[in-house]
C-alpha positions as CSV (number, residue, x, y, z in Angstrom):
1,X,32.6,-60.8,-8.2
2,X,30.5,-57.6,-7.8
3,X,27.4,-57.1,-9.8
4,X,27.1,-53.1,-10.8
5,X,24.1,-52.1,-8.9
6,X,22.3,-51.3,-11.4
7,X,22.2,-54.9,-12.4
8,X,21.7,-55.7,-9.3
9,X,18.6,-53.6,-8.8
10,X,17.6,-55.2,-11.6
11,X,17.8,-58.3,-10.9
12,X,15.9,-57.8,-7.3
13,X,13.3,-56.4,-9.5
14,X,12.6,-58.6,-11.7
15,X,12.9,-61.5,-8.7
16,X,10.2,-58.9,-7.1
17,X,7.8,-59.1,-10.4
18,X,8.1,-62.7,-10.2
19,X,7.0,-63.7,-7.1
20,X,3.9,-61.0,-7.7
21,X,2.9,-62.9,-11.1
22,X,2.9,-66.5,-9.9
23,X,1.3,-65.6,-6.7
24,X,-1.4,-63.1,-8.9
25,X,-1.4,-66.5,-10.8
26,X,-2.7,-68.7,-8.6
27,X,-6.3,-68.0,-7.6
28,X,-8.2,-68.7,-4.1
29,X,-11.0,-69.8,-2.8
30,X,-10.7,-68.0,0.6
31,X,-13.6,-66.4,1.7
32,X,-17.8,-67.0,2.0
33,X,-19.6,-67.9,-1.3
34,X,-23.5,-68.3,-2.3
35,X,-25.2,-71.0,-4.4
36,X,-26.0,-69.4,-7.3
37,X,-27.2,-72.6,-8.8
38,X,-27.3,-76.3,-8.8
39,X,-28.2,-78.9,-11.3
40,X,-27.9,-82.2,-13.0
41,X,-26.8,-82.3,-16.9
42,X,-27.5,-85.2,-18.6
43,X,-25.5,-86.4,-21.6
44,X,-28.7,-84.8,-23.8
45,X,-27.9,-81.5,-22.6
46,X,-31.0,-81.5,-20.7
47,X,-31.0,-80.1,-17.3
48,X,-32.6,-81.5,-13.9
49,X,-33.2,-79.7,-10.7
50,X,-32.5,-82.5,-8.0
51,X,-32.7,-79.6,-5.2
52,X,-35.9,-77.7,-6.9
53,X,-35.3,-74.8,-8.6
54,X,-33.9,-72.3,-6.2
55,X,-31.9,-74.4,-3.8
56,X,-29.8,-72.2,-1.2
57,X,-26.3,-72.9,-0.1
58,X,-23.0,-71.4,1.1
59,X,-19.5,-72.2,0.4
60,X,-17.0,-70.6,3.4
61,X,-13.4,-70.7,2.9
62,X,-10.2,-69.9,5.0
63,X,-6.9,-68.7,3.9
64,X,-5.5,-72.6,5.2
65,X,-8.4,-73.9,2.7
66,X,-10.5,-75.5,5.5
67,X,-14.0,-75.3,4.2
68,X,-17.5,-76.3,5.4
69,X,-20.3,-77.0,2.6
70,X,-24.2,-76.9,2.7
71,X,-26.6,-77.0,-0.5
72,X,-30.4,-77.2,0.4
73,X,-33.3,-78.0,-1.1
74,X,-35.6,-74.6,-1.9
75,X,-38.4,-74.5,0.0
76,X,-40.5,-76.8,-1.3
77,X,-42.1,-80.2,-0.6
78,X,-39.4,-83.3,0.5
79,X,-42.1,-85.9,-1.7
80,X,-44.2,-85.3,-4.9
81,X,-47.1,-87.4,-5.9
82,X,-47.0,-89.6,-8.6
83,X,-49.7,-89.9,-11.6
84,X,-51.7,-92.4,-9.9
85,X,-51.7,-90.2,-6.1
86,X,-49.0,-92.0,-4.7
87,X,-46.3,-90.4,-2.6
88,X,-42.9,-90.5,-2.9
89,X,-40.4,-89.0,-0.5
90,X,-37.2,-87.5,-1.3
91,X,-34.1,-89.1,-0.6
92,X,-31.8,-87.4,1.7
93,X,-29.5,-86.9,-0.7
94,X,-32.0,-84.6,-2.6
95,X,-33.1,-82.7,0.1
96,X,-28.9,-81.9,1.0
97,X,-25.6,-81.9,0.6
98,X,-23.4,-80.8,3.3
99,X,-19.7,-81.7,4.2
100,X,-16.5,-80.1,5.4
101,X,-12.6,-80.7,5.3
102,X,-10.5,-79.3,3.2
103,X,-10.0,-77.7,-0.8
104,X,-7.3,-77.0,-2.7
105,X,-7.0,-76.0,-6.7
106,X,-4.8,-77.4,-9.2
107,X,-5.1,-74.4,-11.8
108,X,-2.9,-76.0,-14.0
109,X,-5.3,-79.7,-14.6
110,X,-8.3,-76.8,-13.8
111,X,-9.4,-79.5,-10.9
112,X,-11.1,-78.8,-7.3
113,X,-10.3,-81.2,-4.4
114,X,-12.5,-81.6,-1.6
115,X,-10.5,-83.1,0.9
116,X,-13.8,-84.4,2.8
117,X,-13.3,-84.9,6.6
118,X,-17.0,-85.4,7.2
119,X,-20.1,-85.7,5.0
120,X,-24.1,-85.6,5.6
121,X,-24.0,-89.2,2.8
122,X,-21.4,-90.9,4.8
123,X,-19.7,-92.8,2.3
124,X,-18.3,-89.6,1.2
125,X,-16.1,-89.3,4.7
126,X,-12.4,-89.8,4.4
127,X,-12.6,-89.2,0.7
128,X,-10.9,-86.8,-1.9
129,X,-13.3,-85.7,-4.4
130,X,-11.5,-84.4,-7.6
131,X,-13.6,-82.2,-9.8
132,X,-13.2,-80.2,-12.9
133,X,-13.7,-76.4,-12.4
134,X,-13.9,-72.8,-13.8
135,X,-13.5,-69.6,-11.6
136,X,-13.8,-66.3,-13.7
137,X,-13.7,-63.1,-11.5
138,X,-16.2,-64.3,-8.5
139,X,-17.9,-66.9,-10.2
140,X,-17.1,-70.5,-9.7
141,X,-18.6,-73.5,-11.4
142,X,-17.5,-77.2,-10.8
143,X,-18.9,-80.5,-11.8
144,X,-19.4,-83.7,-9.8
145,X,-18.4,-86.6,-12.2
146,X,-21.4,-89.2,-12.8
147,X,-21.4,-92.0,-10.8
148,X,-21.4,-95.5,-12.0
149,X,-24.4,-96.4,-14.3
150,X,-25.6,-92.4,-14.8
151,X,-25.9,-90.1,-17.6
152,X,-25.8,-87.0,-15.5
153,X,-23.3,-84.6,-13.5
154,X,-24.0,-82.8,-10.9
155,X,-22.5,-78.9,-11.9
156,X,-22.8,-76.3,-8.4
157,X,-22.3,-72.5,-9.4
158,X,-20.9,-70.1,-6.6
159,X,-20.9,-66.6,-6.3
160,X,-17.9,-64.6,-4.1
161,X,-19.9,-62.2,-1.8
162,X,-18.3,-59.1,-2.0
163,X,-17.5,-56.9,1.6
């Protein structure tokens, strides 16, 4: 059977379109990214700054979504001191959080998954880490569920840098 070629440009075309949309569809992560901001949110609504209040971080990403992770603590103090002059240190898991491996997006459940190959808290290695997330034009925000026994998740904001 032959298709009359206008049809058949048509057709091609349309194809063509397709392929653009679902591909224009499906966002990525590929490329370097800043901490814009980290934080706990408890159930309350209330915020916490577990990293101080202008932790620093980057977020790189390749086109294979092989990614390497580091969130530090701002430059402040690793221990406060307590009402009563006693000093309490940090635990490492407040002062950073590095790992690297590999991500990928599910845009249809809106979920991040950090494939972890290594971490700097080592019960983290070998895992998959799903986490819900929101990426509108360079900005990308994603929540670490609450662990067992706490009213709080741990939400990281990114910013894309540009050039």
């Amino acid at each position: 059977m032959r298709l009359p070629s206008g049809l058949l440009l048509s057709m091609l075309l349309a194809s063509s379109l397709a392929g653009a949309a679902s591909n224009a569809a499906t966002p990525s992560l590929a490329g370097s990214w800043t901490l814009k901001s980290a934080y706990d949110l408890h159930k309350d609504g209330s915020k916490t700054f577990g990293f101080g209040a202008q932790p620093q971080g980057t977020l790189m990403v390749d086109a294979q979504g092989r990614y390497s992770l580091q969130i530090y603590r701002s430059n402040e103090a690793t221990f406060v001191t307590d009402d009563r002059g006693m000093r309490k240190e940090f635990k490492p898991s407040e002062i950073a959080s590095t790992h690297y491996g590999h991500v990928k997006l599910d845009p249809a459940a809106h979920t991040v998954t950090f494939n972890i190959d290594l971490a700097y808290v080592q019960r983290w290695n070998g895992t998959a880490q799903v986490r819900p997330y929101t990426l509108s034009a360079d900005e990308l925000s994603y929540q670490v569920p609450a662990q067992p026994g706490s009213d709080t998740v741990a939400v990281s904001v990114w910013q894309r840098v540009k050039g």
